[in-house]
C-alpha positions in Angstrom: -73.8 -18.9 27.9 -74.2 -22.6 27.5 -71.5 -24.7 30.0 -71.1 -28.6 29.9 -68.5 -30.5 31.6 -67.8 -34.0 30.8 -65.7 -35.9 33.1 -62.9 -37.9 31.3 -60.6 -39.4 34.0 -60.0 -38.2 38.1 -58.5 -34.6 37.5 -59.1 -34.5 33.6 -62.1 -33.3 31.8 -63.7 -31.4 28.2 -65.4 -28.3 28.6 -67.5 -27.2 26.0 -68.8 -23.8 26.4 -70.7 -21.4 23.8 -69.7 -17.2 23.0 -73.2 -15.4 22.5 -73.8 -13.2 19.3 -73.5 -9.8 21.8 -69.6 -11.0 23.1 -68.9 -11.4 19.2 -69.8 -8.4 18.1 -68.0 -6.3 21.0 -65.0 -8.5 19.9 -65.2 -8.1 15.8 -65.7 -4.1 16.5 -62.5 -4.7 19.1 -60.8 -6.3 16.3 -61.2 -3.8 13.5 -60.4 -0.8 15.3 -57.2 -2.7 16.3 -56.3 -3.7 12.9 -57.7 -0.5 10.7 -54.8 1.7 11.5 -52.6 -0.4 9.0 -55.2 -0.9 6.3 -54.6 0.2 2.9 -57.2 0.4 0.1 -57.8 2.3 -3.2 -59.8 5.8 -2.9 -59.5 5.7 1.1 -56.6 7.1 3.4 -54.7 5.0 5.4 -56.6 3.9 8.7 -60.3 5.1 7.2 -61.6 2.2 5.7 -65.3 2.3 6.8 -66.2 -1.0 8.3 -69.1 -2.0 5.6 -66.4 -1.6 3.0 -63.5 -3.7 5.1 -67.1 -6.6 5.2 -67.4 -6.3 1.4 -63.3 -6.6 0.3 -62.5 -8.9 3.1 -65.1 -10.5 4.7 -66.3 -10.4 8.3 -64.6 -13.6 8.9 -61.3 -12.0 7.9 -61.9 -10.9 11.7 -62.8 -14.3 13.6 -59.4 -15.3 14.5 -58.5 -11.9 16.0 -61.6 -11.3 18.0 -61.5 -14.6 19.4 -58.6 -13.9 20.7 -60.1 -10.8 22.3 -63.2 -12.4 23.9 -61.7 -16.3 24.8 -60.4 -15.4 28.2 -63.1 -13.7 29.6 -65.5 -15.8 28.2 -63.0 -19.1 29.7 -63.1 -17.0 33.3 -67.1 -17.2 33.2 -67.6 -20.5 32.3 -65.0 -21.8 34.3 -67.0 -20.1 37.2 -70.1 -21.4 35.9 -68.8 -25.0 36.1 -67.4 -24.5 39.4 -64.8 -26.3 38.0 -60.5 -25.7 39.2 -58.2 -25.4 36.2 -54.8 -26.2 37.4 -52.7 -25.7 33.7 -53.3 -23.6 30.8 -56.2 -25.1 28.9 -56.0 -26.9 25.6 -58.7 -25.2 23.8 -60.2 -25.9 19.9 -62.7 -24.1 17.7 -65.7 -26.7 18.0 -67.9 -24.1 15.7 -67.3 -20.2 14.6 -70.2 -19.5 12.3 -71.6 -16.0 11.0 -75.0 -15.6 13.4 -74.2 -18.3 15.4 -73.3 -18.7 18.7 -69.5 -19.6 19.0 -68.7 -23.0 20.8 -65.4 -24.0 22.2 -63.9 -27.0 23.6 -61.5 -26.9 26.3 -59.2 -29.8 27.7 -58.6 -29.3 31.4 -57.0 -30.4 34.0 -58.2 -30.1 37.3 -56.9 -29.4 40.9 -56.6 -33.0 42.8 -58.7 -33.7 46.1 -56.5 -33.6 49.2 -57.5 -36.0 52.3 -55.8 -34.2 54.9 -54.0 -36.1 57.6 -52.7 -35.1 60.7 -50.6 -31.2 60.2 -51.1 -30.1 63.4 -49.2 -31.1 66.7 -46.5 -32.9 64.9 -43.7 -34.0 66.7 -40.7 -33.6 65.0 -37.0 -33.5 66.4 -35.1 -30.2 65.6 -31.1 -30.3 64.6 -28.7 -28.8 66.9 -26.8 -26.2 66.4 -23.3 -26.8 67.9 -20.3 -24.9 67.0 -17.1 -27.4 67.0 -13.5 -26.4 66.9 -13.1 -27.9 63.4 -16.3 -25.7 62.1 -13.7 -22.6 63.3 -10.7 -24.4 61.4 -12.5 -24.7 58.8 -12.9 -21.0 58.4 -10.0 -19.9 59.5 -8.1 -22.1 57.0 -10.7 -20.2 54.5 -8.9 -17.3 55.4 -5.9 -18.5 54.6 -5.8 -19.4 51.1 -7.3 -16.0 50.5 -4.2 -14.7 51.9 -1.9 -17.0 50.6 1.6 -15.5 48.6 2.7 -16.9 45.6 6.6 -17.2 45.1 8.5 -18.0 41.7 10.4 -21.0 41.6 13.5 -20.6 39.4 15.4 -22.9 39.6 13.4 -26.0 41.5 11.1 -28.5 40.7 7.4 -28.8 40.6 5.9 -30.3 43.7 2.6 -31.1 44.4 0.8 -28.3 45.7 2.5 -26.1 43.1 1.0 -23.3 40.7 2.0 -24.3 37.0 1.8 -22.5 33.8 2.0 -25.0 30.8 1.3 -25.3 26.6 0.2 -28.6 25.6 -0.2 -30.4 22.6 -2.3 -33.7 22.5 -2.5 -36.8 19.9 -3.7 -40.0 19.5 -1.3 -41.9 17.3 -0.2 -39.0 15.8 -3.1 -37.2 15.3 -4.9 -34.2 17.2 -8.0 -34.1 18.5 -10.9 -31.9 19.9 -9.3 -29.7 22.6 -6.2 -31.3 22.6 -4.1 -28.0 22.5 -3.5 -25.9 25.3 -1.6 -22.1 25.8 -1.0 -20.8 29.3 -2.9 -22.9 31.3 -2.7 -22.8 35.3 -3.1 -25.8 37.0 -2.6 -27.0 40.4 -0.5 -29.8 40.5 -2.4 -32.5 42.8 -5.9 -31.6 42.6 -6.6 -33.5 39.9 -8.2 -31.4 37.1 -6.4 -32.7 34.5 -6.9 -36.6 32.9 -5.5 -39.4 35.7 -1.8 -39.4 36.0 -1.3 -36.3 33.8 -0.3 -33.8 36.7 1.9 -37.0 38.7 4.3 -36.6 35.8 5.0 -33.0 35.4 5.9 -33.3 39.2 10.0 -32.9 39.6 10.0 -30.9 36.5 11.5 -27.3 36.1 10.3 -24.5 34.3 11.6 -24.2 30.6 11.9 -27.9 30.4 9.1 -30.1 27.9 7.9 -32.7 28.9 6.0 -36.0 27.5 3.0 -37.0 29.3 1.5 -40.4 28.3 -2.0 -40.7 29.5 -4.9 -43.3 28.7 -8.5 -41.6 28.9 -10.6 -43.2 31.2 -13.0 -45.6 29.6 -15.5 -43.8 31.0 -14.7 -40.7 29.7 -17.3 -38.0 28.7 -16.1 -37.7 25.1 -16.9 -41.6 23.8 -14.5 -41.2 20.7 -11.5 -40.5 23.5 -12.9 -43.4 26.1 -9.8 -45.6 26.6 -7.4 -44.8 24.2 -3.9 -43.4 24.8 -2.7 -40.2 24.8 1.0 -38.9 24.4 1.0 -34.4 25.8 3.8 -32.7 24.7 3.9 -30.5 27.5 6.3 -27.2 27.7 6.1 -25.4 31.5 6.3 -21.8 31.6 6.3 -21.0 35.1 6.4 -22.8 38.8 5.1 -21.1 41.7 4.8 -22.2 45.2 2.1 -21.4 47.6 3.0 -20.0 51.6 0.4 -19.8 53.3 0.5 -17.0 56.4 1.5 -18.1 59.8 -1.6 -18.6 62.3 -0.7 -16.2 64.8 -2.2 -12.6 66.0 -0.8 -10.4 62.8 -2.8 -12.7 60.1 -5.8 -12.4 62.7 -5.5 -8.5 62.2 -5.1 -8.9 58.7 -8.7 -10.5 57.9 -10.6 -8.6 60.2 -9.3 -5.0 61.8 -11.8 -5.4 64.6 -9.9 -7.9 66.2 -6.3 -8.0 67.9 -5.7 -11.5 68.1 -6.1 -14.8 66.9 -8.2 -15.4 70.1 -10.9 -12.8 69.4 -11.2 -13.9 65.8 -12.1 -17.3 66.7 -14.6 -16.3 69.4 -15.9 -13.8 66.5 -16.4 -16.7 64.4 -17.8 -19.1 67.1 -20.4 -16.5 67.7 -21.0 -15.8 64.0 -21.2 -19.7 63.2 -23.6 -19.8 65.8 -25.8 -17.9 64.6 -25.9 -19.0 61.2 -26.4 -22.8 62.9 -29.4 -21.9 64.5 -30.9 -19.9 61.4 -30.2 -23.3 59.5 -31.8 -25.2 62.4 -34.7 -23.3 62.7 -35.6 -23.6 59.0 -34.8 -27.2 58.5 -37.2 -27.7 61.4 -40.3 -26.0 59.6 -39.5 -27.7 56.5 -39.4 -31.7 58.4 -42.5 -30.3 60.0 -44.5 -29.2 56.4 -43.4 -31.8 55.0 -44.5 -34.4 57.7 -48.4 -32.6 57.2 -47.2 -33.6 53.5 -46.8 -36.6 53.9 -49.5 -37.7 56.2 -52.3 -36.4 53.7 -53.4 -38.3 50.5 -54.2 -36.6 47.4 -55.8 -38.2 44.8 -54.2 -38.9 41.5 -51.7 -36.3 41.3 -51.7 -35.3 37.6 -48.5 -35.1 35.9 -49.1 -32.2 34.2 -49.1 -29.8 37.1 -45.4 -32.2 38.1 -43.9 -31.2 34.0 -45.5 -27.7 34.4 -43.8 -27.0 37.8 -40.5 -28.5 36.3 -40.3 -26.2 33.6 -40.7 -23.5 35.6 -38.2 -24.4 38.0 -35.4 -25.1 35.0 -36.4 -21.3 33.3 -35.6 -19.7 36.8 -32.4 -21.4 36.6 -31.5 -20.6 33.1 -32.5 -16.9 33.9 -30.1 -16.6 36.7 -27.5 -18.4 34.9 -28.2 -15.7 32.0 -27.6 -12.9 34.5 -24.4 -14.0 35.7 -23.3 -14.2 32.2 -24.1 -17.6 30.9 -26.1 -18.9 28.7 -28.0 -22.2 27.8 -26.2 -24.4 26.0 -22.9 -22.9 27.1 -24.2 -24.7 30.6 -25.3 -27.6 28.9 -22.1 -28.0 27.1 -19.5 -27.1 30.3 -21.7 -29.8 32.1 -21.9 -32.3 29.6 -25.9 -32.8 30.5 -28.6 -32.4 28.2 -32.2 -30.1 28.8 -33.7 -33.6 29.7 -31.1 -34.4 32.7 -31.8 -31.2 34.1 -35.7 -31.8 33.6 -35.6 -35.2 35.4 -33.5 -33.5 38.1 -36.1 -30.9 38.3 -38.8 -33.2 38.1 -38.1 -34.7 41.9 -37.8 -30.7 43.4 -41.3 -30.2 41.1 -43.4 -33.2 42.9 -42.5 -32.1 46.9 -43.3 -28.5 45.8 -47.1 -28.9 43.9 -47.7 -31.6 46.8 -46.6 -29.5 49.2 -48.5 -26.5 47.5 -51.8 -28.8 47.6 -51.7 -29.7 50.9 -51.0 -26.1 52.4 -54.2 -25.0 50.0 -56.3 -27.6 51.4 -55.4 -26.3 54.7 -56.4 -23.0 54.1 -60.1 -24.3 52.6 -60.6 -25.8 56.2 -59.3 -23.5 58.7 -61.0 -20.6 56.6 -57.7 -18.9 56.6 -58.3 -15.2 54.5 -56.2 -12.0 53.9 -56.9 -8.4 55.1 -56.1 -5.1 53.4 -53.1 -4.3 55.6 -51.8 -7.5 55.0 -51.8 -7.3 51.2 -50.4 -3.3 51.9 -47.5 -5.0 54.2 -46.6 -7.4 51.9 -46.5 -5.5 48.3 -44.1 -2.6 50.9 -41.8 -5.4 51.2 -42.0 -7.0 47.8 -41.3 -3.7 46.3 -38.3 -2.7 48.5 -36.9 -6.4 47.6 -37.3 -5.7 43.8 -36.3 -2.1 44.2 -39.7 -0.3 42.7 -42.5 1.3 43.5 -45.5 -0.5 44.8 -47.3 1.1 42.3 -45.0 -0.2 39.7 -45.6 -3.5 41.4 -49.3 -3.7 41.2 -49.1 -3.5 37.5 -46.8 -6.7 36.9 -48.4 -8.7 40.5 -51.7 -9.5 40.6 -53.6 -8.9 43.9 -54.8 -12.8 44.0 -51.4 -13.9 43.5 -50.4 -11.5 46.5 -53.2 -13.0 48.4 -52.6 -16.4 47.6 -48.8 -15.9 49.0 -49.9 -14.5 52.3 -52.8 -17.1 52.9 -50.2 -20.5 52.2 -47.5 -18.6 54.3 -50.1 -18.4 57.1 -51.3 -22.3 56.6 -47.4 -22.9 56.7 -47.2 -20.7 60.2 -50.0 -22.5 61.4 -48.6 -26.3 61.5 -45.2 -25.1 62.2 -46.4 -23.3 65.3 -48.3 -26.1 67.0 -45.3 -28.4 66.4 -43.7 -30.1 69.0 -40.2 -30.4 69.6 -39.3 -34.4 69.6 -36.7 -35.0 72.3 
């Protein structure tokens, strides 16, 4: 194998490499026994076309395109090697020459992993949050707890306050003519929280049920939908139904009500001090690493970061999103239309999160170069146990979809992470 590298800028680079005539043939046989199964041609049965024949209808080259993709990535993986060179994208690659009885020679566009100058990462001092437990963190709660428990009542005969639970049709024009989502059946809204257009909700208030009502409303001018920015809007707005909220009296009864562990209002709060102070600490403890990784962060230089391992990172973090959005139920563009954002917001929102993470990632790497930090067996065995019982399969299972590098990779930057965090210091 023939490997040149040519240097184009810091972290960018061609490398040309060559596929020797053994490689090809393995791949061309690879390829026909791959494709034969589906070839048809006169006086032979389905899937035993002899090879010489296939040559003589077809061609060899006929075969090129499919063996190549058969051979490429090994043949990438060894001259990578060969170069000694750190690929940190996919590769760009092109067909420099593919000739019967030649060697094969490919060009590859890479980009490569930055240098790191590291700075100080160890004995940082950095101060830790603390994790106090006010009264109005336990109000807070317990005032959770009571809108879960709150009763609605039907209002007959009285008038909408705010506060109030309201059922209402609407039917919306501009000078007399409807527009996009301008009609409304059955909709609940809570009067005084705002979720309708400015000043809609302030006139429904002192209202009864059964009665219509015309709301006049100018949309804000910087409204979402440009072709409604500004302009006013008469509602004709019928109201089905008032109901009013009661919320349940703070006393020993509602405390037995959210939790039957407890007998009184007393025990709940303590309950809640203890469980708030545990959750504190936990949030305390891991803001602290993170201030402390990302001080070794930032005291390092690395050298040209190159933007495609920023857009790379991005996109990865946006398809994680969209696939646990999907899970729950939602799709893409629903999001993007609920929102009102486009793929690119969420890209540039993603971008900012994508830069601290493949600097972060960089600098934890270069640690482990130069403290020579490595993996044993029972580590990889621990973590693929724990992996598996968090995804709920076998390890077995596991192996097949996780590489071991990737599993060793994990376990050497969480080790480099360990490492800084515990020769931090506490600032006072």
């Amino acid at each position: 194998m023939t490997v040149i590298f040519e240097k184009t800028s810091t972290n960018h680079g061609v490398l040309t490499f060559s596929i020797d005539q053994e490689t090809i043939a393995k791949g061309l046989d690879q390829a026909f026994n791959r494709i034969k199964k589906q070839l048809n041609a006169p006086g032979f049965r389905k899937g035993h076309l002899p090879r010489k024949i296939f040559n003589r209808l077809y061609g060899e080259e006929a075969l090129y395109e499919k063996a190549l993709d058969i051979i490429l990535p090994a043949a990438y993986d060894k001259a990578i090697k060969e170069a000694k060179l750190e690929p940190v994208t996919q590769p760009k690659v092109d067909v420099e020459s593919i000739k019967k009885g030649e060697d094969w020679i490919i060009k590859a566009d890479l980009v490569l992993k930055p240098k790191v100058k590291l700075g100080e990462y160890k004995g940082l001092k950095v101060r830790k949050k603390a994790a106090e437990v006010t009264d109005e963190d336990i109000n807070q709660k317990i005032e959770k707890d009571r809108n879960d428990l709150l009763e609605l009542s039907l209002k007959e005969d009285e008038a909408a306050a705010i506060g109030d639970l309201i059922v209402i049709d609407f039917d919306g024009s501009i000078n007399g003519v409807s527009f996009k989502g301008s009609k409304g059946e059955n909709r609940q809204l809570e009067l005084g929280l705002g979720q309708f257009i400015p000043g809609f909700e302030d006139q429904l208030v002192g209202h009864k049920a059964g009665e219509k009502v015309n709301v006049r409303v100018s949309f804000p001018e910087n409204y979402h939908a440009k072709d409604l920015a500004g302009k006013e809007a008469l509602f004709v707005t019928k109201i089905h139904e008032i109901k009013s909220k009661r919320l349940p009296d703070l006393d020993d009864d509602f405390a037995k009500d959210v939790d039957d562990e407890v007998e009184t209002l007393d025990e709940l709060k303590a309950k809640y001090r203890k469980q708030l102070k545990k959750t504190k600490v936990e949030n305390a403890k891991t803001q602290f690493e993170k201030d402390i990784v990302c001080k070794a962060v930032k005291n390092a230089e690395i050298i040209k970061l190159p933007e495609e391992m920023i857009h790379e990172e991005a996109h990865r973090l946006m398809n994680h999103f969209f696939n646990e959005l999907k899970q729950n139920g939602i799709d893409q563009k629903t999001y993007l239309k609920i929102t009102n954002t486009t793929k690119d917001d969420l890209y540039k929102k993603y971008e900012v999160e994508a830069n601290k993470n493949v600097r972060m990632n960089l600098v934890l790497e270069a640690i482990i170069a130069v403290e020579k930090i490595g993996v044993i067996d029972e580590d990889v065995k621990k973590e693929m146990k724990e992996l598996a019982q968090q995804y709920k399969m076998s390890v077995e299972k596991l192996k097949n979809v996780l590489p071991k590098e990737t599993v060793e990779h994990d376990i050497k930057t969480k080790k480099a992470f360990d490492l800084i965090v515990a020769s931090a210091i506490v600032k006072s």
